[in-house]
C-alpha positions in Angstrom: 163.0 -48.7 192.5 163.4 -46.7 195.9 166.3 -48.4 198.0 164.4 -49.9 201.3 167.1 -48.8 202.9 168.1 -45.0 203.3 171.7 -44.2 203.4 172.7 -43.5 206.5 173.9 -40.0 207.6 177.6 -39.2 206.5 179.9 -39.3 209.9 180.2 -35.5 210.6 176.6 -34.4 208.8 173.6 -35.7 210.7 170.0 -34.0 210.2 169.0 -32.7 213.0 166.0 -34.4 213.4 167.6 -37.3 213.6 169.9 -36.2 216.2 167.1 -35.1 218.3 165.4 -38.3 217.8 168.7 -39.9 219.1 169.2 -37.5 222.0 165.6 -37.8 223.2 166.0 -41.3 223.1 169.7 -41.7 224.9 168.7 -39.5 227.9 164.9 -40.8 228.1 163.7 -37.2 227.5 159.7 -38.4 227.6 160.2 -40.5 230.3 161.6 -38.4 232.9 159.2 -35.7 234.5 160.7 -32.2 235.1 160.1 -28.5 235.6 162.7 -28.0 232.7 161.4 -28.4 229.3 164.0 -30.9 228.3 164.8 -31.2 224.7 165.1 -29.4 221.9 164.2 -25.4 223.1 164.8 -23.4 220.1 164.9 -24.8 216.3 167.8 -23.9 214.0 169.3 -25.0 210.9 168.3 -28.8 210.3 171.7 -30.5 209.3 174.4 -30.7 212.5 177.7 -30.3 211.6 179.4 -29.1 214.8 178.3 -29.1 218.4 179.0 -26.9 221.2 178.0 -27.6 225.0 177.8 -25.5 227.8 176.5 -25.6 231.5 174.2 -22.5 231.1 172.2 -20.9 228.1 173.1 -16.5 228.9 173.2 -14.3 226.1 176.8 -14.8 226.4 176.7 -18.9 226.1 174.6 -18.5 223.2 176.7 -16.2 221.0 180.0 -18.1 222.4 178.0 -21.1 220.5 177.4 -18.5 217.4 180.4 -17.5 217.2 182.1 -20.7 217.3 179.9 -21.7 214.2 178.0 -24.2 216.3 174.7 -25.4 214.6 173.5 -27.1 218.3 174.0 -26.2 221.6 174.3 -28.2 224.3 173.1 -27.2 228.0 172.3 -28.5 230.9 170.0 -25.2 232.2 167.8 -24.4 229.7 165.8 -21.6 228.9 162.2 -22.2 229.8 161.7 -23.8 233.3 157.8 -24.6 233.7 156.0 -21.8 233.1 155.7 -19.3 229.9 157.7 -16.3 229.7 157.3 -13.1 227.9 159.9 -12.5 225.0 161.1 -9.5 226.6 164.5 -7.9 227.9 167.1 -10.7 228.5 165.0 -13.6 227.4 164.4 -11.5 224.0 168.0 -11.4 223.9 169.0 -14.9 224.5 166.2 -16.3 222.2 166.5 -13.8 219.8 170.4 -15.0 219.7 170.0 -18.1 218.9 167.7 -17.9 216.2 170.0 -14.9 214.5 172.3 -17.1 214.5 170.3 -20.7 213.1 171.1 -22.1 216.2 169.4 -25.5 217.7 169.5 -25.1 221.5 168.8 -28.4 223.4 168.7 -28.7 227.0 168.8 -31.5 229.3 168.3 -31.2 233.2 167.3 -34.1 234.9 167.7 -36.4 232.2 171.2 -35.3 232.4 171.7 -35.3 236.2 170.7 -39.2 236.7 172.1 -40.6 233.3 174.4 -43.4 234.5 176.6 -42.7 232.1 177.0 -39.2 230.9 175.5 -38.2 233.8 176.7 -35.5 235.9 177.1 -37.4 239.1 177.8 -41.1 237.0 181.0 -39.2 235.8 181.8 -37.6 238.8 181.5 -40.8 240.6 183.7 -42.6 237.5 186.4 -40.0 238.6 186.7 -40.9 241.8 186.3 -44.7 241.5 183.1 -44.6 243.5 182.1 -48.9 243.8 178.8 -50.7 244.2 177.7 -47.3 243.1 173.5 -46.8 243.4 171.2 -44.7 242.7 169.6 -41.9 245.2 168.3 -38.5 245.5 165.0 -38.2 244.1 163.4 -35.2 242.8 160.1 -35.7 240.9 160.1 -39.6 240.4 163.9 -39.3 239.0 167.0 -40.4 241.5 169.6 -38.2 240.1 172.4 -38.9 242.5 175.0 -42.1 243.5 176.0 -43.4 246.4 178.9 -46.0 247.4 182.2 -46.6 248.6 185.5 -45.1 247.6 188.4 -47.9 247.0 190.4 -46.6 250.8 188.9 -44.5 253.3 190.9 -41.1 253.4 191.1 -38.0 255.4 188.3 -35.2 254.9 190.9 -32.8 254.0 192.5 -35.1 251.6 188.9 -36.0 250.4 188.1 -31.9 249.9 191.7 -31.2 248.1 191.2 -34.5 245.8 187.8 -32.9 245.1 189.1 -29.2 244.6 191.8 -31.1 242.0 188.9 -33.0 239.7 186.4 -29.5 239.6 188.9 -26.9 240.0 186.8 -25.2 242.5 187.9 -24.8 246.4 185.6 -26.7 248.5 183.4 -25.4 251.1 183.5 -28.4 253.9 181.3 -28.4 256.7 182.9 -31.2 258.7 179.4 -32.6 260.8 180.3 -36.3 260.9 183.6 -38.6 261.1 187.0 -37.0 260.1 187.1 -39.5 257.1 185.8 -40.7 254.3 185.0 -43.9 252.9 180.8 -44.2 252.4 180.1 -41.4 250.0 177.1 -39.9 248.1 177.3 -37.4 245.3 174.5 -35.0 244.0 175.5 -32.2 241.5 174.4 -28.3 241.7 171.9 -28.1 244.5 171.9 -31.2 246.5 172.2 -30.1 250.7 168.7 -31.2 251.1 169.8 -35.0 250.4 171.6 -34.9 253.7 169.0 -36.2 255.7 169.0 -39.0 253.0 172.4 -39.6 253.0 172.6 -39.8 257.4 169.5 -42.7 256.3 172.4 -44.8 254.3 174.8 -45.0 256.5 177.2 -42.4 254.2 179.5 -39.9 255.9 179.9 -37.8 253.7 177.7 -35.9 250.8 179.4 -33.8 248.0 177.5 -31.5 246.1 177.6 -28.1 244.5 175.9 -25.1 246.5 175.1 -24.6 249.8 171.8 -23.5 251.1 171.3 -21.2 254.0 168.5 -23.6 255.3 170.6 -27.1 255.2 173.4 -25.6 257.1 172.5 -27.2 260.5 171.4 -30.5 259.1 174.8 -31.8 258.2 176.1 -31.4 262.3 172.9 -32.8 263.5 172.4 -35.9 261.4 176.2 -36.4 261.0 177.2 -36.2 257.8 179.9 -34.2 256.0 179.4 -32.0 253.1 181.6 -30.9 250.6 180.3 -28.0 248.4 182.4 -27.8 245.5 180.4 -25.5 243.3 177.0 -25.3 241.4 178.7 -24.6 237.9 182.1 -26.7 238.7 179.8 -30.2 239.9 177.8 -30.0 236.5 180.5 -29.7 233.6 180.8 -33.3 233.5 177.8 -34.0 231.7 177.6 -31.8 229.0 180.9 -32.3 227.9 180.4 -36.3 228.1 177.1 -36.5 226.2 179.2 -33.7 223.2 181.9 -36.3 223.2 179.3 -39.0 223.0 178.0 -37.3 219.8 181.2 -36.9 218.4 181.8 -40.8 218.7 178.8 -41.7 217.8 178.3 -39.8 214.6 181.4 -38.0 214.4 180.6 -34.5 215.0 183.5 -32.1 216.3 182.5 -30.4 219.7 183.8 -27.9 222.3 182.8 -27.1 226.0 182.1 -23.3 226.4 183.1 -22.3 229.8 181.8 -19.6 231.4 182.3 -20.0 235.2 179.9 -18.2 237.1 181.9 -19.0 241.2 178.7 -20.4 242.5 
């Protein structure tokens, strides 16, 4: 008689499918349009037994993962962004890495960005007690970005070194609104073009990761501050929070890769 119901996947050993199936599911993979091909990128070995998660997918991310004996990656940048690319030169390299080593790669941009709760900003927001939080910040269909109030208004400077503490990166400030902070919005890597946004909700101040040449005179003419505290530093949270989501849910050992790149 075949038992109508299979046994389920021992705690530390899951197939990979059905980690996949899980992940796509979690992050709403299909449902969330994107110029990064979200999911799983490159197909290795199909049982999991240890996870590694990283911000970026270099050659040197990849074989960090390899070397660790990772059988999945975890990354928030991927490795094909909307259009095909040759196999050649550093892309041979990276892919040719992974699949040396029997290494599943998965990526997960946007889905990543506006999950409330692995999401970059969600966790970013969870660190500094962000209420009423909300989301904002859309980039094709997909709000990816929270704004709302911190608990007790606070200097900019105290805001900024508070900030510098939680990513470890020194924070570019361009002071274009009030000297405090209270009404906040956060928007991971590259957000400076939400400023306009965030003058529309009332918030006085925007953090985000890089800055853009192009935004600069936007946050002294609508008002707002902006605290850049890094493209890398702003999105660690999320891939370390959906690897230690894995490990609760199905008991799969993980470790964050990092390789800072300063921007």
């Amino acid at each position: 008689m075949t038992d109508a119901h299979p046994t389920a996947p021992t705690r530390g050993e899951v197939p990979r499918d059905t980690l996949i199936r899980w992940l796509n599911e979690y992050l709403n993979v299909p449902g969330i349009q994107d110029l990064s091909l979200n999911g799983l990128q490159i197909e290795g070995t199909d049982v999991i037994r240890r996870v590694a998660a990283s911000v970026d997918s270099s050659a040197k991310t990849i074989q960090h993962a390899a070397d660790a004996g990772a059988d999945l990656l975890l990354v928030h940048h991927g490795l094909f962004w909307g259009k095909a690319l040759p196999i050649t030169g550093p892309h041979r390299t990276r892919v040719r890495t992974a699949l040396m080593a029997d290494l599943n790669l998965y990526a997960a941009h946007l889905p990543l960005d506006a999950h409330p709760e692995v999401g970059n900003s969600a966790m970013i927001a969870q660190a500094l007690s962000l209420q009423g939080a909300q989301p904002f910040a859309e980039w094709m269909g997909t709000r990816g970005g929270w704004y709302g109030e911190l608990p007790f208004e606070q200097s900019l400077q105290d805001f900024a070194d508070r900030v510098q503490k939680l990513t470890g990166e020194i924070c570019l400030v361009h002071g274009g609104g009030i000297p405090t902070v209270r009404r906040l919005g956060i928007v991971t890597g590259s957000g400076a073009e939400y400023i306009a946004e965030a003058a529309a909700l009332g918030l006085d101040t925007l953090l985000t990761g890089e800055p853009e040449h192009k935004h600069f005179h936007d946050a002294f003419e609508y008002g707002v501050n902006v605290v850049y505290a890094g493209h890398y530093e702003t999105e660690v949270f999320g891939v370390r929070a959906l690897a230690a989501k894995l490990e609760e849910e199905f008991g799969l050992p993980w470790q964050f890769l990092h390789h800072p790149t300063g921007l």
